[in-house]
C-alpha positions in Angstrom: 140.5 35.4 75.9 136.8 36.5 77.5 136.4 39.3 75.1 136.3 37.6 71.6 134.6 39.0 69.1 133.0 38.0 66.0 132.2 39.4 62.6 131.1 38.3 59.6 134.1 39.5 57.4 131.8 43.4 57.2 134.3 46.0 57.8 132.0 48.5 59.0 130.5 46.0 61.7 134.5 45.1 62.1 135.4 49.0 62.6 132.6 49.5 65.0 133.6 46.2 67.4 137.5 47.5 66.9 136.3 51.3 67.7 132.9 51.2 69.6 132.7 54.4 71.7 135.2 56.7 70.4 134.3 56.2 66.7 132.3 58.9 65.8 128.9 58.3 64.2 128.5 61.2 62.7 131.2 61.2 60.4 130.3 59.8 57.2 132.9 57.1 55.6 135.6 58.3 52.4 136.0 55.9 49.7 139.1 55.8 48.1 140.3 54.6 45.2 143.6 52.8 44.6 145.0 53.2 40.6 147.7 51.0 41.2 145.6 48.3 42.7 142.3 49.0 41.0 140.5 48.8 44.4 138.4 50.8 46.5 139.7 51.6 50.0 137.7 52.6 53.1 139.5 55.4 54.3 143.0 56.6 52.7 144.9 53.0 53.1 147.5 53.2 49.9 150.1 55.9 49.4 148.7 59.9 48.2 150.5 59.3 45.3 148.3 55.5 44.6 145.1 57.1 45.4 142.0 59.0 43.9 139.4 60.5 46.2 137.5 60.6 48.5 134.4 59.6 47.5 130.8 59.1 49.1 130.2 55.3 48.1 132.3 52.3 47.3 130.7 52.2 44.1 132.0 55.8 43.2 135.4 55.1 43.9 135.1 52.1 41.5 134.3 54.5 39.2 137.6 57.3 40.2 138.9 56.7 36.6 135.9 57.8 34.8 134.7 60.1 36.5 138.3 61.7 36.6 138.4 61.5 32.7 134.6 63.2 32.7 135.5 65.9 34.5 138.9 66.3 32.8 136.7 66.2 29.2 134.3 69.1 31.2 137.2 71.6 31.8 138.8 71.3 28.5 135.1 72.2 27.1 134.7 74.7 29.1 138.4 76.1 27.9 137.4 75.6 24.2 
């Protein structure tokens, strides 16, 4: 085919090639994280029930668990 594209394995470079005009720059991307998997998704990928988020950064959805158990530890304090 004459319209082959290439990418280095990046899935933002991949999303813009796939999307190009009618992605939406503006809108920033939600991580996601997958606690049947242990992985980060871009974008809700996994079943609701599979997934903690969204989150700002990949690295913040690595962290979903901790930061759930954090916050969890917060509002008991907070009931105490």
């Amino acid at each position: 085919m004459g319209d082959e594209r290439h990418h280095d394995g990046n899935f933002h470079e991949l999303a813009e090639e796939l999307l190009g005009d009618i992605a939406n720059p503006h809108l920033e991307p939600e991580w996601w994280f997958d606690v049947r998997t242990k992985q980060a998704e871009l974008g809700p990928q996994s079943p609701s029930s599979d997934r903690i988020g969204p989150f700002k950064t990949r690295e913040e959805a690595l962290r979903a668990e901790q930061i759930v158990a954090e916050r969890a530890a917060a509002w008991n304090d907070e009931d105490d």
